[in-house]
C-alpha positions in Angstrom: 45.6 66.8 0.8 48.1 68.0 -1.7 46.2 71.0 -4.0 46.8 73.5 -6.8 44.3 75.1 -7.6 44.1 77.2 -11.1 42.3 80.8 -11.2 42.4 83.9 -13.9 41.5 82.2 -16.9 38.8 83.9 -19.5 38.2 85.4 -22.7 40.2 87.9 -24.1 41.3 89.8 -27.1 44.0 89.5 -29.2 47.2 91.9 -27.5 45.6 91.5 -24.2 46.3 90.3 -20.6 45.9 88.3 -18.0 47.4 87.0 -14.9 47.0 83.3 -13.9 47.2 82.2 -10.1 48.0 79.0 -8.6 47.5 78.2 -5.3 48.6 75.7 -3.3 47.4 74.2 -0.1 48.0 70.6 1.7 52.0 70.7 1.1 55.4 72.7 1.9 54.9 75.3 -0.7 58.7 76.3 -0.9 60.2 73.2 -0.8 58.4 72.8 -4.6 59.4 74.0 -8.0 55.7 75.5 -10.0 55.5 75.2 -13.5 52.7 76.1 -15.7 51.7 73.9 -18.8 49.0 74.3 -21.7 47.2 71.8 -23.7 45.2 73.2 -26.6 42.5 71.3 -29.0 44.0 68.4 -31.0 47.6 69.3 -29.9 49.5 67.8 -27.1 50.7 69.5 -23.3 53.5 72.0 -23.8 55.8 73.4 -20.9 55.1 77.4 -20.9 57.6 78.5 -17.6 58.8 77.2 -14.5 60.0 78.8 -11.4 62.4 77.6 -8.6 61.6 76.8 -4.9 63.6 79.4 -3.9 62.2 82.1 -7.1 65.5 82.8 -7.9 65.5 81.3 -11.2 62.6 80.9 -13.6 62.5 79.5 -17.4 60.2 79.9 -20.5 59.1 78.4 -23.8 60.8 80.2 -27.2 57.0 81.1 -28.0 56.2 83.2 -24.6 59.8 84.5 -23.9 59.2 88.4 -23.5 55.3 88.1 -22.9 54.6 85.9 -19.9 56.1 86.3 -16.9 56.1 84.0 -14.2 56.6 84.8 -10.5 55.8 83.4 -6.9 54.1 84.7 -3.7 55.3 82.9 0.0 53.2 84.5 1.8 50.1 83.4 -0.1 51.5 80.1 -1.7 50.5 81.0 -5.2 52.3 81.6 -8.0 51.4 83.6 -11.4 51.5 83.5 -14.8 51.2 87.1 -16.5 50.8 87.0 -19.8 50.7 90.3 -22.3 50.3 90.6 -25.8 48.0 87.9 -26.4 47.7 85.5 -29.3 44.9 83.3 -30.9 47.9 80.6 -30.5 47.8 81.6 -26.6 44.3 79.8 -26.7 44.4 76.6 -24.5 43.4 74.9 -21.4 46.2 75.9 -18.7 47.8 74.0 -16.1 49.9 74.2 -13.2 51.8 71.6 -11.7 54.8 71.4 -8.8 57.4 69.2 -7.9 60.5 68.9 -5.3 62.9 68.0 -8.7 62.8 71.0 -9.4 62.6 73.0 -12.8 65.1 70.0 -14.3 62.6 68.0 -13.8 62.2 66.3 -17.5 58.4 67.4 -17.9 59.7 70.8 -17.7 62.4 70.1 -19.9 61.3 68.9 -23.4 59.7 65.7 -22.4 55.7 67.6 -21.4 54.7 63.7 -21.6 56.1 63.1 -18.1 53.8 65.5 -16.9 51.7 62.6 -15.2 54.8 62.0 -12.8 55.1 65.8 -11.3 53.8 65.4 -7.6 50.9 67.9 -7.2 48.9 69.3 -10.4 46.2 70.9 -10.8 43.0 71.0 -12.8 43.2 73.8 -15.2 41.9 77.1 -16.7 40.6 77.8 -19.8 42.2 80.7 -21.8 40.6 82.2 -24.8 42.0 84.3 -27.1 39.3 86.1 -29.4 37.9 89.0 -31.2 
């Protein structure tokens, strides 16, 4: 059975951390580009970052370039989202999602409505952003 499986997710304040993890289990881990999505209230998915099969190459959204950080694990087929200097904005349900396209794949690319056609996603963390 194909998994991800979303972790790291919680309240905190504004100009604070935390790390996300995905982990995968049920399919060939680094044969699959990971990306991480959000969906807050009222507003529709959004692609936050993506990294390659490989790692070599990762990509971000304008809004989280220089404070989340995306990065992958072999070993433990998981891959994390760090993410410093926290907004209210930041404040939405996050999910991960992988697919052998690649980081070109068009959900990851401008088009978060094609999320539904990425192979394996997961079921999401909640991330609150709060004083």
């Amino acid at each position: 059975q194909l998994q991800l499986v979303e972790s790291g997710g919680g309240l905190v304040q504004p100009g604070g951390s935390l790390r996300l993890s995905c982990a995968a289990s049920g399919f060939s881990f680094d044969d699959y580009a990971v990306g991480w999505f959000r969906q807050a209230p009222g507003k529709e998915r959004e692609a936050v970052s993506c990294i390659t099969d490989s790692g070599a190459s990762t990509m971000y959204a304008d809004f989280v370039k220089g404070r989340f950080s995306i990065s992958r694990d072999s070993a433990k087929n998981t891959v994390y989202l760090q993410m410093n200097s926290l907004k209210p904005e930041d404040t939405a349900v996050y999910y991960c999602a992988a697919d052998r396209g690649g980081c070109h794949h068009s959900a990851f690319r401008g088009q978060p409505d094609r999320y539904k056609y990425l192979e394996v996603r997961g079921q999401g963390t909640l991330v609150t952003v709060s004083s």
